[in-house]
C-alpha positions as CSV (number, residue, x, y, z in Angstrom):
1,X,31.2,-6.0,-4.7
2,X,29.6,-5.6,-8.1
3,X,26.0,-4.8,-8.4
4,X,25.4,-8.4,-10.4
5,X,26.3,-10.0,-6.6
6,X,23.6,-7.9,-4.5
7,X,20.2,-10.3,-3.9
8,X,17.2,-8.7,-5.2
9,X,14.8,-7.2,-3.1
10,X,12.5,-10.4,-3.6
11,X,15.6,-12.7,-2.6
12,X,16.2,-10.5,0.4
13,X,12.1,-10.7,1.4
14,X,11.7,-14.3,0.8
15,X,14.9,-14.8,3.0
16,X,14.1,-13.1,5.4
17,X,10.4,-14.7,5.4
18,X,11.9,-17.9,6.8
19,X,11.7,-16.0,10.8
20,X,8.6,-16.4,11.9
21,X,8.1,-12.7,13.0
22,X,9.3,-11.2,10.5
23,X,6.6,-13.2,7.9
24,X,4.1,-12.5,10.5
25,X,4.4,-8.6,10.0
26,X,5.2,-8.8,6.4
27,X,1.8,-11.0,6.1
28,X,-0.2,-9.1,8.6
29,X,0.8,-5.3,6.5
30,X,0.4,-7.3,2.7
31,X,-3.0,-5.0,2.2
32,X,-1.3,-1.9,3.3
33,X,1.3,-2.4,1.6
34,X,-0.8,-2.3,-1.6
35,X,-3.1,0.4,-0.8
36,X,0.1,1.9,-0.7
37,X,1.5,1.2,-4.1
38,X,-1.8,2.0,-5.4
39,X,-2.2,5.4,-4.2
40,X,2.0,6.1,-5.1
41,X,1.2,4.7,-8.7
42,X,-2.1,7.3,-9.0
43,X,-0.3,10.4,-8.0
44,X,2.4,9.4,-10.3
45,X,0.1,8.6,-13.3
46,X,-1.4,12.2,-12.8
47,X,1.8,14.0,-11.7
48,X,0.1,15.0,-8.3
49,X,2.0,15.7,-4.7
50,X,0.8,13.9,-1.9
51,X,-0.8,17.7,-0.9
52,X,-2.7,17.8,-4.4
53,X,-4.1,14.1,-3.9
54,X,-5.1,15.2,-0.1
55,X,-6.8,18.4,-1.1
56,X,-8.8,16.3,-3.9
57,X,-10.0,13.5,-1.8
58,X,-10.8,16.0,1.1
59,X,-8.0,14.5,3.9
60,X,-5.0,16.3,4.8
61,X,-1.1,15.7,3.3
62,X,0.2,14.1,6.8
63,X,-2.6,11.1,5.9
64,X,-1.3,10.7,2.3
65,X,2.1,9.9,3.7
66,X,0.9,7.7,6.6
67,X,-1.1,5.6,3.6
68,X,2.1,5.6,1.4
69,X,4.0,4.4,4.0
70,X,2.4,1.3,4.4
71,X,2.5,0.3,7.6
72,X,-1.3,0.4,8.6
73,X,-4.2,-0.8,6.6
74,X,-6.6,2.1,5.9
75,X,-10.1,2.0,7.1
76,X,-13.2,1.1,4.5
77,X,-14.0,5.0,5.0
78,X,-10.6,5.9,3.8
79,X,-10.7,3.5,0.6
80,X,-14.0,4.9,0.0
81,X,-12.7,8.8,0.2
82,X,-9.8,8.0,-2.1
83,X,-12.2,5.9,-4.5
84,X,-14.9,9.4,-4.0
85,X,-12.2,11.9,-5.0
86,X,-10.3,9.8,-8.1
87,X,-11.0,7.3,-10.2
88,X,-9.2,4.6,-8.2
89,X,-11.4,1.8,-7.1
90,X,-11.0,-0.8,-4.3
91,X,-12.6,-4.3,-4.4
92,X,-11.7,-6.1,-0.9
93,X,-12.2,-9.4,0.1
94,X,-12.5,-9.9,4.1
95,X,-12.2,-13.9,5.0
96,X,-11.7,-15.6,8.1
97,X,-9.9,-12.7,9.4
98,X,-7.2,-11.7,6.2
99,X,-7.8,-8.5,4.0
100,X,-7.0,-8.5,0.3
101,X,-7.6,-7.1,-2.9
102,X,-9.5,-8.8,-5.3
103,X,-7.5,-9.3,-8.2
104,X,-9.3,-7.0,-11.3
């Protein structure tokens, strides 16, 4: 197989977002997800280890990870501990239910 045939990882997501479950948890960890990127994207602008970014914002290494990863969206006390310790800023919209960033 030559690397021209392999689907892109958008091809592969919007495939696989045709089963109902699988759209369900992609939708229901979209903020996560990009509190995630966010926070991966800031420690790699300032060359800083998830330790460096935890001992500036005041939480501990193990909850960098856990954000990075994704999987759960961070509390409004979290986004404001990470906004506190960096220059990152968070602007949220909460309706009917669904978080999101606002786009800047």
């Amino acid at each position: 197989m030559k690397l021209s045939d392999l689907k892109t990882s958008q091809q592969v997501i919007d495939e696989r977002r045709k089963d109902p479950a699988f759209r369900a948890e992609w939708d229901r960890t979209a903020f996560a997800r990009d509190v995630a990127l966010r926070i991966v994207k800031y420690r790699e602008d300032n060359g800083l280890t998830q330790t460096a970014l935890a001992r500036m914002v005041g939480m501990t290494q193990s909850v960098i990870a856990r954000l990075e990863s994704g999987d759960q969206p961070p509390s409004i006390a979290t986004l404001a501990k990470l906004s506190k310790g960096t220059d990152m800023s968070f602007d949220v919209k909460i309706t009917h239910g669904k978080v999101e960033f606002i786009a800047a």
